[in-house]
C-alpha positions in Angstrom: -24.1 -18.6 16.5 -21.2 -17.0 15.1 -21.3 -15.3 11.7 -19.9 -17.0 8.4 -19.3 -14.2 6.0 -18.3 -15.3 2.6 -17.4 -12.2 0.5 -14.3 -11.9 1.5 -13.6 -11.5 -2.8 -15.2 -7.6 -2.0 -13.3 -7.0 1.8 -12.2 -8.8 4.1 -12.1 -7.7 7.8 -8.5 -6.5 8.9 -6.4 -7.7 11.5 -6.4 -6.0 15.0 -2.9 -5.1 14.6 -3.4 -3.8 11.7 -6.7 -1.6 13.0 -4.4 0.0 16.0 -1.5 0.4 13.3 -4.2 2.5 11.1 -5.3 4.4 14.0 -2.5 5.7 15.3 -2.1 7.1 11.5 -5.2 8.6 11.0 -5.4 9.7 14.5 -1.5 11.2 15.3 0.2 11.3 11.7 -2.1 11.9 8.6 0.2 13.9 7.2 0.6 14.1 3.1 3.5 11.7 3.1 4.6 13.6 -0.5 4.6 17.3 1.5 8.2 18.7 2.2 7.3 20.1 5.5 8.0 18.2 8.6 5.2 16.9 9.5 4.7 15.4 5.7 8.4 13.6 6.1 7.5 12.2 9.4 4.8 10.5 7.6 7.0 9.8 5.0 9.4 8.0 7.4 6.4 5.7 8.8 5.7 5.0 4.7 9.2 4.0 4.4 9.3 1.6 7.4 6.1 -0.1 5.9 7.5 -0.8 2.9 10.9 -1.8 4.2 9.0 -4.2 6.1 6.7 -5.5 3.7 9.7 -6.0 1.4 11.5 -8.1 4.1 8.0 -10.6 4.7 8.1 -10.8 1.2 11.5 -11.7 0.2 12.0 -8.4 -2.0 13.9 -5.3 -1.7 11.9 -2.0 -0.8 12.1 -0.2 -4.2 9.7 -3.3 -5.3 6.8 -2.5 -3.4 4.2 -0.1 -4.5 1.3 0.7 -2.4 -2.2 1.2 -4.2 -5.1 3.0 -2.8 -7.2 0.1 -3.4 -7.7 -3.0 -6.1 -8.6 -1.4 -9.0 -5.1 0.8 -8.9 -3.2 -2.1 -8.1 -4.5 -4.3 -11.1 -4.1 -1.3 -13.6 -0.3 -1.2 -12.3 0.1 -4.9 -12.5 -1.8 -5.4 -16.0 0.8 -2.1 -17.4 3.8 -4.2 -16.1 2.6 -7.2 -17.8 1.3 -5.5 -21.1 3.3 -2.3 -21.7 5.9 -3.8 -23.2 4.0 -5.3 -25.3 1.8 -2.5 -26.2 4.5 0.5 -26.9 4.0 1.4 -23.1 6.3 1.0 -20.5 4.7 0.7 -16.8 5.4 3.8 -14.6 6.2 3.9 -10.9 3.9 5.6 -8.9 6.2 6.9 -6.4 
């Protein structure tokens, strides 16, 4: 009997594409993506693609997207863009 798994609210199990995408990052070019040195561009490059295609899926251009290291980050970011003008704050990129 296949498994039902039904807390998908806490993870949710990624795609395969998106498993051999990861891989190939962790494995070939985990570079720090912020570092000036080659390596740290390349990675940058691959960063950039991402988000120019995440932006096109989306309908939005590429400065629009933000990628968060997980939920809590990206609820902070969108509860500052909703709230800081409202508060005296005004949200900050994190790129």
């Amino acid at each position: 009997m296949p498994m039902i798994y039904l807390d998908n609210n806490a993870t949710t199990q990624p795609a395969a594409e998106v498993v051999a995408a990861m891989r190939e990052m962790l494995e070939a070019q985990w570079g720090n993506a912020s570092s000036v040195h080659r390596f740290g561009q390349a990675v940058r490059q691959r960063v950039e693609l991402a988000r120019a295609a995440t932006a096109k899926l989306v309908g939005a251009r590429p400065r629009e997207i933000v990628f968060t290291s997980g939920g809590t980050e990206a609820d902070n970011l969108a509860l500052a863009g909703v709230l800081g003008p409202h508060i005296g704050g005004r949200p900050r990129p994190c790129w």
